[in-house]
ChimeraX commands (.cxc) that place a marker at each C-alpha (Angstrom):
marker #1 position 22.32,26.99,19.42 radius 0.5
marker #1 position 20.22,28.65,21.52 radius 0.5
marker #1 position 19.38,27.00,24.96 radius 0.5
marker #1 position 15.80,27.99,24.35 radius 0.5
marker #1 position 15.37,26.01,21.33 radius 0.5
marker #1 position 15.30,22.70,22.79 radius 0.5
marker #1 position 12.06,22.34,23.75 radius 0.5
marker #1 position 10.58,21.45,27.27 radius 0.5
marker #1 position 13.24,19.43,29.33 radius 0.5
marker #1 position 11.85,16.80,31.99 radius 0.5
marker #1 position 14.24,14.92,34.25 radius 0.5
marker #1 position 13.22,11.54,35.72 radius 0.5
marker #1 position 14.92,11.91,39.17 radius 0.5
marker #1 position 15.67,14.69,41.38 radius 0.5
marker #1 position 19.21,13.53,43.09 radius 0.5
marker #1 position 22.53,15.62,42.53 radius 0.5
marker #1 position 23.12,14.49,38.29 radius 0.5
marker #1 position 19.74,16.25,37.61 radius 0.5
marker #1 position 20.29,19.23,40.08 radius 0.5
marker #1 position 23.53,19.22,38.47 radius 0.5
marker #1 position 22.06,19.84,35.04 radius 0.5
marker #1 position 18.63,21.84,36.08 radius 0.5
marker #1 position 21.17,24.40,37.56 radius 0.5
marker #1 position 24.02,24.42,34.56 radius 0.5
marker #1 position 20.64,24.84,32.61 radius 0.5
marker #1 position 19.12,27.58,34.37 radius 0.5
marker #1 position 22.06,29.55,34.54 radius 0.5
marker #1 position 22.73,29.14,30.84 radius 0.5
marker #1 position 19.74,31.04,30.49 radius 0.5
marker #1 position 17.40,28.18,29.75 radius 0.5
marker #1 position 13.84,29.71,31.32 radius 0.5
marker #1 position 12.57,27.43,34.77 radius 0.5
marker #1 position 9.16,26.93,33.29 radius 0.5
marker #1 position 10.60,24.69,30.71 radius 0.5
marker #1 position 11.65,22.30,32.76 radius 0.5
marker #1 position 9.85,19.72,34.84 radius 0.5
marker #1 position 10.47,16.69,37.21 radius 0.5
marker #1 position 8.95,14.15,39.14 radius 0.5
marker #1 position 10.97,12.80,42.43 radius 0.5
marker #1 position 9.03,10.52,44.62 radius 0.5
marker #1 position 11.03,11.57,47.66 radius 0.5
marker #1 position 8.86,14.73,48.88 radius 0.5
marker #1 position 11.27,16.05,50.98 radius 0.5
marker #1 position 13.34,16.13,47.79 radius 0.5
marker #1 position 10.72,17.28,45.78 radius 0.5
marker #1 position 10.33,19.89,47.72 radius 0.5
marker #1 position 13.69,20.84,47.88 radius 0.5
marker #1 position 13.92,21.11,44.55 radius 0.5
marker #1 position 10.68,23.41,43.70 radius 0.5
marker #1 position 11.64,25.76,46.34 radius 0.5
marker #1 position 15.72,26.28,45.07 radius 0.5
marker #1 position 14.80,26.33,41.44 radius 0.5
marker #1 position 11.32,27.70,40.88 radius 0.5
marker #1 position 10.71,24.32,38.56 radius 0.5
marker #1 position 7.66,22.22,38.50 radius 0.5
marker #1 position 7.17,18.68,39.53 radius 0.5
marker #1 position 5.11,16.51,37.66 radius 0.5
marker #1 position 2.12,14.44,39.49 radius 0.5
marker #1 position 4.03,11.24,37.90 radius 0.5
marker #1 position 6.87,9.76,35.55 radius 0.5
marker #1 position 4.41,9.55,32.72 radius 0.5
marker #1 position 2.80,13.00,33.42 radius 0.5
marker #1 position 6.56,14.16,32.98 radius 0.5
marker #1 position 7.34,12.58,29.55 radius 0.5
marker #1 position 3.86,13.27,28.10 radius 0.5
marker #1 position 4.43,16.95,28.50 radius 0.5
marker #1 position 8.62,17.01,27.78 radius 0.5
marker #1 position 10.86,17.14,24.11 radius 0.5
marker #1 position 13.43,15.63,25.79 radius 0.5
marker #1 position 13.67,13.42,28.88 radius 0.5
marker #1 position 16.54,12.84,31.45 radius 0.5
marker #1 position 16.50,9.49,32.96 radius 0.5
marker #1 position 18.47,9.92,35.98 radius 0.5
marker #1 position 17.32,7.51,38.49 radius 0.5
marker #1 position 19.29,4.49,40.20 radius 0.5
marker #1 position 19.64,1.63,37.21 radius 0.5
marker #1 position 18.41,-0.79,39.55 radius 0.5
marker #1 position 14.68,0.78,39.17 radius 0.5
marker #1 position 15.10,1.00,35.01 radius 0.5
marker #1 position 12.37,-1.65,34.35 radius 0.5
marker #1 position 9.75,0.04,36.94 radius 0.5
marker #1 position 10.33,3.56,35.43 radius 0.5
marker #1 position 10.08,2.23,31.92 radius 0.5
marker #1 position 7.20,0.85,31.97 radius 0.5
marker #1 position 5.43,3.88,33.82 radius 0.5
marker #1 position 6.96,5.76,30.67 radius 0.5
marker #1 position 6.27,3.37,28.28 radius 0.5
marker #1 position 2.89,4.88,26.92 radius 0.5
marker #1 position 3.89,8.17,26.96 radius 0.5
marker #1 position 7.22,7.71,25.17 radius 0.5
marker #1 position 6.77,8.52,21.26 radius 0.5
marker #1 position 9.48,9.02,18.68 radius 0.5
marker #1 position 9.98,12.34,18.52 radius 0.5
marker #1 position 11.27,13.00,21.97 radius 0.5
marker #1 position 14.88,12.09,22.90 radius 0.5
marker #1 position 16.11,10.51,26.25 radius 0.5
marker #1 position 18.74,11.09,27.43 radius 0.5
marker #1 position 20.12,8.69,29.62 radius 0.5
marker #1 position 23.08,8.71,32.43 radius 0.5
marker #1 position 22.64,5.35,34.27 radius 0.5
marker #1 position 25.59,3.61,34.89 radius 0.5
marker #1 position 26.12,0.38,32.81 radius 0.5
marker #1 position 22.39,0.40,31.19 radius 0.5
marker #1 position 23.33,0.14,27.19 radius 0.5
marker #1 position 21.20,2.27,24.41 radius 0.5
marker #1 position 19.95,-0.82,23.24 radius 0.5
marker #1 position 18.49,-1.93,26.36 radius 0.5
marker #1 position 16.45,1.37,26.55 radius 0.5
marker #1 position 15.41,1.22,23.18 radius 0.5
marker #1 position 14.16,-2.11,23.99 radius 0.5
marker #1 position 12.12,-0.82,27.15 radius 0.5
marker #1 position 11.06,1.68,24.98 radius 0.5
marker #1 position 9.64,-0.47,21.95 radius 0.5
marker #1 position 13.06,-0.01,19.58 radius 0.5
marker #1 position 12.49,3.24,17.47 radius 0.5
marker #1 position 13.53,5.62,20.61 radius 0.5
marker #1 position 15.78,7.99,20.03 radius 0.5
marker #1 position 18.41,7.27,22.95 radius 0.5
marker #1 position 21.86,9.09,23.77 radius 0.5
marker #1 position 23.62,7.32,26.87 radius 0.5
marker #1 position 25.82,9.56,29.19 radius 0.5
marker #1 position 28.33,8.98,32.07 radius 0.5
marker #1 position 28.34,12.32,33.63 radius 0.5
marker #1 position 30.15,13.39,37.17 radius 0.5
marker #1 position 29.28,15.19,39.70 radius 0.5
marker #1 position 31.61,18.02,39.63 radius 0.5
marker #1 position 28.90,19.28,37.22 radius 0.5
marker #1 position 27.11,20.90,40.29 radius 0.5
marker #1 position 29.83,23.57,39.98 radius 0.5
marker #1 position 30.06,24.05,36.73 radius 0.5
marker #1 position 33.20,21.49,36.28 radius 0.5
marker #1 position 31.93,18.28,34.99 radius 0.5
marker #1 position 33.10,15.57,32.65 radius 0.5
marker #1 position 30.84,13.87,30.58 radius 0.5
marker #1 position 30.99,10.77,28.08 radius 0.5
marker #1 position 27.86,10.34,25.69 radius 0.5
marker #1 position 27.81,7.56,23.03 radius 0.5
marker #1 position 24.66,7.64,20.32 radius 0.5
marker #1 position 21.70,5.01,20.22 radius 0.5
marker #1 position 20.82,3.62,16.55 radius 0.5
marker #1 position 18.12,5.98,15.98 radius 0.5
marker #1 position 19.22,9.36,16.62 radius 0.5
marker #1 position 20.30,11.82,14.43 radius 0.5
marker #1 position 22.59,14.54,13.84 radius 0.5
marker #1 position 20.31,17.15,15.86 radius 0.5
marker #1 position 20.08,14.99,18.64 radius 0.5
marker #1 position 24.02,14.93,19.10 radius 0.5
marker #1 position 23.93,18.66,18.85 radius 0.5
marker #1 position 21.47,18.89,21.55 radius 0.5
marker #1 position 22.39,16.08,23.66 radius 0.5
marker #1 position 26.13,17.53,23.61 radius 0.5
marker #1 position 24.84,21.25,24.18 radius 0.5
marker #1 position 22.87,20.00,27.10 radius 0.5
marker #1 position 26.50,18.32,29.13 radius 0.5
marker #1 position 28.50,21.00,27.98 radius 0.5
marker #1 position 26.01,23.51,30.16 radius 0.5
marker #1 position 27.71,21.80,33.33 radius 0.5
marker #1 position 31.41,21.10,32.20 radius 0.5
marker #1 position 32.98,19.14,29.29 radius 0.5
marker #1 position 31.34,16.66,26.81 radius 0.5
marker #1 position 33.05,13.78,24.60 radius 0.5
marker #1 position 31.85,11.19,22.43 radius 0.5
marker #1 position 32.89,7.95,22.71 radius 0.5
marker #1 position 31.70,3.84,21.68 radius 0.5
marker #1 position 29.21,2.50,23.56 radius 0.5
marker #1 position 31.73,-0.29,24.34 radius 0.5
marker #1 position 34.07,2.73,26.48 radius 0.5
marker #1 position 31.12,3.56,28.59 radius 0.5
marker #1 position 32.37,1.23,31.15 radius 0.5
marker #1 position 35.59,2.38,31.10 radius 0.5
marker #1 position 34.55,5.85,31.18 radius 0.5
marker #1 position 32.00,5.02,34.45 radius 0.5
marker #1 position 35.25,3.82,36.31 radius 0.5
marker #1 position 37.56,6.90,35.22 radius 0.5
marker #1 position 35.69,9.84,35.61 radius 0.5
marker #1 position 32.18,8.72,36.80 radius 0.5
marker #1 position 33.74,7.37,39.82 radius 0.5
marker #1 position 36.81,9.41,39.76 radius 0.5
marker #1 position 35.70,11.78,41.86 radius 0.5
marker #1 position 35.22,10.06,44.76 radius 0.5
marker #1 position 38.87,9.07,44.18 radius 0.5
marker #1 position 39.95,12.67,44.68 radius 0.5
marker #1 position 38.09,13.41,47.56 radius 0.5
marker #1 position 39.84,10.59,49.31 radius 0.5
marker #1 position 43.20,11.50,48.35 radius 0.5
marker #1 position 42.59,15.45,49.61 radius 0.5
marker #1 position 41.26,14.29,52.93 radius 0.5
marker #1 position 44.64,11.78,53.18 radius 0.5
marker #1 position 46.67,14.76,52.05 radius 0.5
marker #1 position 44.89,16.99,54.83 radius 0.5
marker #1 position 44.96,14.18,57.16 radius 0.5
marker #1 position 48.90,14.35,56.52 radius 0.5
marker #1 position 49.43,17.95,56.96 radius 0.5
marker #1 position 47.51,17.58,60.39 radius 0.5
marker #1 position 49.69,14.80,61.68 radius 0.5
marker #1 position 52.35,16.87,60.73 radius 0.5
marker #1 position 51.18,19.96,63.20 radius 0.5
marker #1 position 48.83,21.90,61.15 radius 0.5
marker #1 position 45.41,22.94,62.18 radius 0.5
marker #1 position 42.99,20.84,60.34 radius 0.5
marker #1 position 41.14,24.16,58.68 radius 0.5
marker #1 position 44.84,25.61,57.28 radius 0.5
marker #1 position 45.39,21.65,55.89 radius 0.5
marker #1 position 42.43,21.44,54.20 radius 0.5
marker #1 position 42.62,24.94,52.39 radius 0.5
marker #1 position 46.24,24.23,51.20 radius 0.5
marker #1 position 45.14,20.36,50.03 radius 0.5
marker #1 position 42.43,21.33,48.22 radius 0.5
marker #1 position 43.88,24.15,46.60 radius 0.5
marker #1 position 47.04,21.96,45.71 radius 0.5
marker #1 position 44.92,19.56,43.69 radius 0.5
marker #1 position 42.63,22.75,42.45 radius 0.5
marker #1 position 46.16,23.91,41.35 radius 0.5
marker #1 position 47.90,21.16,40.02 radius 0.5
marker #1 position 44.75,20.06,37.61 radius 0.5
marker #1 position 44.78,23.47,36.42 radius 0.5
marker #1 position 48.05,23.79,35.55 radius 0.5
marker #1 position 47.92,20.43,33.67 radius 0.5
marker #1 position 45.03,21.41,31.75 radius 0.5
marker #1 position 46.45,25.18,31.08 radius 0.5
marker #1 position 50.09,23.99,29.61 radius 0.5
marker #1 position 48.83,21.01,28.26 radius 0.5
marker #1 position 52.09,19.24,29.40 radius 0.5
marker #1 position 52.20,16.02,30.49 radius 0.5
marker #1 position 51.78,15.20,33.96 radius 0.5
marker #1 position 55.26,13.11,34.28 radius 0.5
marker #1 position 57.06,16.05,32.95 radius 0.5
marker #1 position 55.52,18.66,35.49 radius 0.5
marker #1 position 55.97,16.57,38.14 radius 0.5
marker #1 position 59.84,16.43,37.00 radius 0.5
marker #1 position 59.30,19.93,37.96 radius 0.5
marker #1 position 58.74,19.53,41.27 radius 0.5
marker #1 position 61.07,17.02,42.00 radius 0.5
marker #1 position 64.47,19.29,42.75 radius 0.5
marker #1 position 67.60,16.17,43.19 radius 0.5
marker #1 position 67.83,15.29,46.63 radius 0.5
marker #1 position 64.56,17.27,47.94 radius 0.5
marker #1 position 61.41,16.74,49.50 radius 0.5
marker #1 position 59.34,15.68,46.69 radius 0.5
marker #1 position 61.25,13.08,45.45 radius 0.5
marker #1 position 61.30,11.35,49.00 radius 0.5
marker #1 position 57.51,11.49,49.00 radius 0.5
marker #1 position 56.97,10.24,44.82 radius 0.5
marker #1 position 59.48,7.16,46.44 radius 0.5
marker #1 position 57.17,6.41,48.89 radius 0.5
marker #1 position 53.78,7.15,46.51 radius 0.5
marker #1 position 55.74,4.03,44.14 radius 0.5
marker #1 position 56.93,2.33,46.60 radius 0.5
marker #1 position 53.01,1.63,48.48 radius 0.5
marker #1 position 51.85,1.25,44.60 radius 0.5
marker #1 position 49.82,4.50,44.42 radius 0.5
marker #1 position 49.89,4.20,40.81 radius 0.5
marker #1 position 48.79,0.57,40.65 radius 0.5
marker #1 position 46.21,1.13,43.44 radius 0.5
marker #1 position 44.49,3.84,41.31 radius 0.5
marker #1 position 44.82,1.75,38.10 radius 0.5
marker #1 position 42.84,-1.67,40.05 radius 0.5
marker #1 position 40.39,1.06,41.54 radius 0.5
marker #1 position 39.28,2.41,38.13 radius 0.5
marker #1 position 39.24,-1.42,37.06 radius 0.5
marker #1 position 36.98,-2.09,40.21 radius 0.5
marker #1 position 34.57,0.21,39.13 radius 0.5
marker #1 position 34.54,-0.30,35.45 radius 0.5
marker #1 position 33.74,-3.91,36.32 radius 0.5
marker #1 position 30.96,-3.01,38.94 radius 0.5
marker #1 position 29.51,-0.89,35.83 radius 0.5
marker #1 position 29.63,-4.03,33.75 radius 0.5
marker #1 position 27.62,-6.39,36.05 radius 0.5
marker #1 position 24.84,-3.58,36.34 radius 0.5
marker #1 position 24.28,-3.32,32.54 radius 0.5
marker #1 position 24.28,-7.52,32.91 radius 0.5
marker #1 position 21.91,-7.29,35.42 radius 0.5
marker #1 position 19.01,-5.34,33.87 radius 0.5
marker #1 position 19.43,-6.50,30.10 radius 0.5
marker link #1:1,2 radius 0.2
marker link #1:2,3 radius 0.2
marker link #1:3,4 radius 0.2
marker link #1:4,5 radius 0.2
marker link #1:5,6 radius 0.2
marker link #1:6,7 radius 0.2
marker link #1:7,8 radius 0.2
marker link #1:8,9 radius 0.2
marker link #1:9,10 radius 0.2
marker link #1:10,11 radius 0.2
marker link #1:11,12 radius 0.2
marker link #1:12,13 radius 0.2
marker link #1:13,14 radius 0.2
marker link #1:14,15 radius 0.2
marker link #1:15,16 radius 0.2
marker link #1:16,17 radius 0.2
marker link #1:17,18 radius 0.2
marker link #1:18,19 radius 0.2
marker link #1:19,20 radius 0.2
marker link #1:20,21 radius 0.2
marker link #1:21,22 radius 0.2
marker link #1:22,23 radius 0.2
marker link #1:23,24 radius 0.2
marker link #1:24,25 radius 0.2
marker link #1:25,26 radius 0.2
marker link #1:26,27 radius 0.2
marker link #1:27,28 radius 0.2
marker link #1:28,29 radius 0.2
marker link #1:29,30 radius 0.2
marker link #1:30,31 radius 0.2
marker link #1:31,32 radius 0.2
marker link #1:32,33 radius 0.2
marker link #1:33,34 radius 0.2
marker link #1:34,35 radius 0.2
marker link #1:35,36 radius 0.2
marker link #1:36,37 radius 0.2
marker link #1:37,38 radius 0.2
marker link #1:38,39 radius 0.2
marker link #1:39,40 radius 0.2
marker link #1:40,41 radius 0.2
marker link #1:41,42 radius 0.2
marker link #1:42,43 radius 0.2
marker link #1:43,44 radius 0.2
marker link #1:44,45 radius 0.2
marker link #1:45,46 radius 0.2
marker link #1:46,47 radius 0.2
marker link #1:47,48 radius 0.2
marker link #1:48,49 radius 0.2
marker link #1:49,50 radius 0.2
marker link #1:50,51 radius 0.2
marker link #1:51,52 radius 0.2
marker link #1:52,53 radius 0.2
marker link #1:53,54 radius 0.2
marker link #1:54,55 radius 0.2
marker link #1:55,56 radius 0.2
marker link #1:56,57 radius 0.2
marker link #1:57,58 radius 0.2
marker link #1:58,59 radius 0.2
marker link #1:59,60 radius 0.2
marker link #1:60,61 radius 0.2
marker link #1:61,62 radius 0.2
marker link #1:62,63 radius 0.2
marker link #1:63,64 radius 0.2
marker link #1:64,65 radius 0.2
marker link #1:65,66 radius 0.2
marker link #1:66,67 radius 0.2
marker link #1:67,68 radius 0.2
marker link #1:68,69 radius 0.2
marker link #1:69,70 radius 0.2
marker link #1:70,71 radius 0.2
marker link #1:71,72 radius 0.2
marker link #1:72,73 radius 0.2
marker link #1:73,74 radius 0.2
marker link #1:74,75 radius 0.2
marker link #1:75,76 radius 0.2
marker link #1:76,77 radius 0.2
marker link #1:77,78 radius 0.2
marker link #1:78,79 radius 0.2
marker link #1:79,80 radius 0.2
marker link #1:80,81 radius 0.2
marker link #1:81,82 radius 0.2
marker link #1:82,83 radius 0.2
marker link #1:83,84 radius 0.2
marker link #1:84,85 radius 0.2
marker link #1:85,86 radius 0.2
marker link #1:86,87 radius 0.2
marker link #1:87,88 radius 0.2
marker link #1:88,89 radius 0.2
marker link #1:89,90 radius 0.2
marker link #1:90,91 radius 0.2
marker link #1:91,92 radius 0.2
marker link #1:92,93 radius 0.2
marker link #1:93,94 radius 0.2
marker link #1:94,95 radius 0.2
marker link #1:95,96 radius 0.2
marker link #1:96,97 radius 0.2
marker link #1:97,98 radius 0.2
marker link #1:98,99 radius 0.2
marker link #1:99,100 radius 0.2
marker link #1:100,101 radius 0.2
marker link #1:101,102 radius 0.2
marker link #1:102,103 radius 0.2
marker link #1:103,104 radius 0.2
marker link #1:104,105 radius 0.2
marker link #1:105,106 radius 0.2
marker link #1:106,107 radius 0.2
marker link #1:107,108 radius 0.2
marker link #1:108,109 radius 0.2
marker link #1:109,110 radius 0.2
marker link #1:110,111 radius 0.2
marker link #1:111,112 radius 0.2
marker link #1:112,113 radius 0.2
marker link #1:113,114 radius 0.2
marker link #1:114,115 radius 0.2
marker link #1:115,116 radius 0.2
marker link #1:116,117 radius 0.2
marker link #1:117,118 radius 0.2
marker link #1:118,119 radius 0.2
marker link #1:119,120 radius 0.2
marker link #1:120,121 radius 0.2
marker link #1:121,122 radius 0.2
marker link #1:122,123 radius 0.2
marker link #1:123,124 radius 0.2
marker link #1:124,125 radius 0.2
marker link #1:125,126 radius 0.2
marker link #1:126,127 radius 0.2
marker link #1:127,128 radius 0.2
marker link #1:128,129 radius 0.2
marker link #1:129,130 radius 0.2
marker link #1:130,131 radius 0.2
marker link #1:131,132 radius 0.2
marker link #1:132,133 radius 0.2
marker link #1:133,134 radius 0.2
marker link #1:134,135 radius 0.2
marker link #1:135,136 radius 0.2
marker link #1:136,137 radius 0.2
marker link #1:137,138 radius 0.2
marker link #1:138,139 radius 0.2
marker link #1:139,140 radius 0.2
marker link #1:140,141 radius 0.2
marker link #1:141,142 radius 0.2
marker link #1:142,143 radius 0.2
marker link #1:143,144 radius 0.2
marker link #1:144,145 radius 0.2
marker link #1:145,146 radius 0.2
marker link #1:146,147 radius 0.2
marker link #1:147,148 radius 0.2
marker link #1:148,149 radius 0.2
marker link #1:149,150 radius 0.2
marker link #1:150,151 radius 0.2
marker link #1:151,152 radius 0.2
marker link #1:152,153 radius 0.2
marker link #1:153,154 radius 0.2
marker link #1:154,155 radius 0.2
marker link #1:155,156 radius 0.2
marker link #1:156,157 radius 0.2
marker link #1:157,158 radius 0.2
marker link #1:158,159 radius 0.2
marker link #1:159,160 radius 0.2
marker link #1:160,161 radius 0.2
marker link #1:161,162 radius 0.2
marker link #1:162,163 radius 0.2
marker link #1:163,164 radius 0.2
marker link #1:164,165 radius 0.2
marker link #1:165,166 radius 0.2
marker link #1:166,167 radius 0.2
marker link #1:167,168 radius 0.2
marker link #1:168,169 radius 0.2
marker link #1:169,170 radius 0.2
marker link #1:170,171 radius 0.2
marker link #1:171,172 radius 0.2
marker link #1:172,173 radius 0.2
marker link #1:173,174 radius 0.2
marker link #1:174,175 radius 0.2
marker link #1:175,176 radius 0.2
marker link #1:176,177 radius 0.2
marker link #1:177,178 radius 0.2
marker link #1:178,179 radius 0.2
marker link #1:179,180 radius 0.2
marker link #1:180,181 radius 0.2
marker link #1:181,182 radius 0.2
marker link #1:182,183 radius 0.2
marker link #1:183,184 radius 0.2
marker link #1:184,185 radius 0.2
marker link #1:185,186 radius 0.2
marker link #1:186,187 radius 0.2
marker link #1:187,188 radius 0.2
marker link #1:188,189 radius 0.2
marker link #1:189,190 radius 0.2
marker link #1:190,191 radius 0.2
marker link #1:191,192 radius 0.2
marker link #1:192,193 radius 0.2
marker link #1:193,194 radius 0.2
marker link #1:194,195 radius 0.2
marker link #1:195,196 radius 0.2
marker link #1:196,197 radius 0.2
marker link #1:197,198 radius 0.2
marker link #1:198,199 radius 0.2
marker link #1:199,200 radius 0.2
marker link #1:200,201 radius 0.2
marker link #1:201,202 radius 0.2
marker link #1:202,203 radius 0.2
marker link #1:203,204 radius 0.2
marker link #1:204,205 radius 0.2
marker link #1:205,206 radius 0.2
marker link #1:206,207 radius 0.2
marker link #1:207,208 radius 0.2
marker link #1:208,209 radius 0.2
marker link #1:209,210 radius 0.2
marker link #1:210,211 radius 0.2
marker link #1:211,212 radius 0.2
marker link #1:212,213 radius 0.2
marker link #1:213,214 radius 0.2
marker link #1:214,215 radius 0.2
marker link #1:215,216 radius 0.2
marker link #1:216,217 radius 0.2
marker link #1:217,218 radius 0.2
marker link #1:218,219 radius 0.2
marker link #1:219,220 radius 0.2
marker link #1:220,221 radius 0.2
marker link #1:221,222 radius 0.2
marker link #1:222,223 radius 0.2
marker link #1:223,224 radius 0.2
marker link #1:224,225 radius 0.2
marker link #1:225,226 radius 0.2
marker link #1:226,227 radius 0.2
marker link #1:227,228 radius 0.2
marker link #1:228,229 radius 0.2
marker link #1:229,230 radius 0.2
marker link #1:230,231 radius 0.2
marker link #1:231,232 radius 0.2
marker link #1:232,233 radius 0.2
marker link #1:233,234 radius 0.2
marker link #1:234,235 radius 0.2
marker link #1:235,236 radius 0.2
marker link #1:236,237 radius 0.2
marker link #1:237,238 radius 0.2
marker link #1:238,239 radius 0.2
marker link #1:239,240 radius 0.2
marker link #1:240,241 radius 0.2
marker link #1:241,242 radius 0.2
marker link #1:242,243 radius 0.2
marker link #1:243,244 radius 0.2
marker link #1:244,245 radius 0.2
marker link #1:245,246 radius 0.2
marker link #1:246,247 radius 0.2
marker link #1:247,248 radius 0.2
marker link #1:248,249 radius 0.2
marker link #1:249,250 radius 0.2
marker link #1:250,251 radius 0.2
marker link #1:251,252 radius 0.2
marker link #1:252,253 radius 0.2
marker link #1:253,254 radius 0.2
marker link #1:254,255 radius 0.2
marker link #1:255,256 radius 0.2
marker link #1:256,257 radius 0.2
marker link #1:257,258 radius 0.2
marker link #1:258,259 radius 0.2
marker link #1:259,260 radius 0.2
marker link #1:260,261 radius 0.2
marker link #1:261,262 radius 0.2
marker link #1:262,263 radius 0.2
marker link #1:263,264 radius 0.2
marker link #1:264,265 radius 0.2
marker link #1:265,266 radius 0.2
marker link #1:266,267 radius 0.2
marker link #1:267,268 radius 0.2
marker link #1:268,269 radius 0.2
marker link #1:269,270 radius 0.2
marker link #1:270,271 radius 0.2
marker link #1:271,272 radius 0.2
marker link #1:272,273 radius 0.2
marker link #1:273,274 radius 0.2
view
């Protein structure tokens, strides 16, 4: 399908998700004057119209009236101010698209009078290169089009899998959040090789090409990660004194309770703005 085909795109937000998309969309081949945004930051804004030769629309409402299919990517905390700026403008034959964290389809189609066509998203931002993982679940009202397009659109910046609308928690804590996760552990591995006498520019080339590597290689063999890390682990060498230590502080359990951390945290927003 065609990137072209999709009609005008308009993206309720301007932070790194819909730069994220605007440029996986752009260099897909989708044409800048089809898609608009409004950001009420104006240094933003700015930003924005400058890098990517797209136009900003005077409002919210401005911006759905004139778009097939609308990104809401704003903070969830601000969902019932945006929706009913949008509210007017909002027919049934436009679909939204929608990647706040823990806001359910059927609380936008709610806000939006119940006959919206909705697809909810959990996106990450590895999409700004090209790298992302995505989770979309469908509303009640869309059909099989919408998928198509809604799935074309996250697959522009990375991966794109369809799962219940009850896993969209689950899938905010893994790979929503995960992320952040791996950042921390390549600055603790760099911080490691530095307190172990290299210069902090050599440590963080080798970390971050170790975990470049190592996800690669998983996702190229399609092996299990126990059994290449088996691999590694020689009898008696200097892996398998590290993976003792990694148990023995509960690496494993600490990432497990931090995925459940955020899951929850995804939870009580959705609670919060039903």
């Amino acid at each position: 399908m065609p990137l072209s085909t999709v009609g005008k795109i308009g993206f309720i937000g301007g932070g790194n998700m819909a730069e994220a998309f605007i440029k996986g969309l752009l260099n897909g081949g989708f044409p800048a004057e089809d898609i608009h945004f409004f950001e009420p930051n104006e240094q933003r804004r700015q930003l924005m119209v400058d890098r990517y030769g797209i136009s900003c629309a005077e409002n919210n409402a401005a911006l759905v009236e004139i778009s097939n299919i609308v990104v809401l990517a704003t903070k969830p905390q601000i969902l019932d101010k945006v929706l009913k700026e949008v509210n007017g403008a909002f027919d049934d034959n436009k679909l939204l698209v929608s990647i706040l964290a823990g806001i359910t389809t059927t609380t936008l189609e709610a806000g939006l009078g119940g006959q919206a066509r909705v697809v909810r998203a959990m996106p990450n931002t590895p999409a700004l290169a090209g790298r992302g993982a995505a989770a979309l679940c469908p509303g009640l009202n869309i059909n099989q089009e919408d998928r198509r397009v809604a799935q074309h659109l996250f697959e522009t910046v990375g991966i794109a899998l369809w799962v219940e609308e009850g896993q969209m928690d689950a899938v905010t804590g893994l790979s929503g959040s995960g992320p952040a996760f791996v950042y921390t552990f390549i600055e603790a591995l760099t911080a490691g090789g530095v307190q172990e006498g290299l210069r902090l520019d050599i440590a963080h080339a080798l970390a971050v090409q170790t975990v470049v590597g190592a996800a690669h290689l998983v996702q190229a063999t399609g092996e299990h990660p126990a059994l290449l890390r088996e691999k590694v682990c020689s009898p008696a060498g200097t892996t398998i004194s590290a993976i003792r230590v990694l148990e023995e502080r509960g690496l494993r359990a600490t990432m497990m309770e931090a995925v459940g951390a955020a899951t929850k945290r995804s939870r009580q927003l959705g609670e919060e703005n039903k």
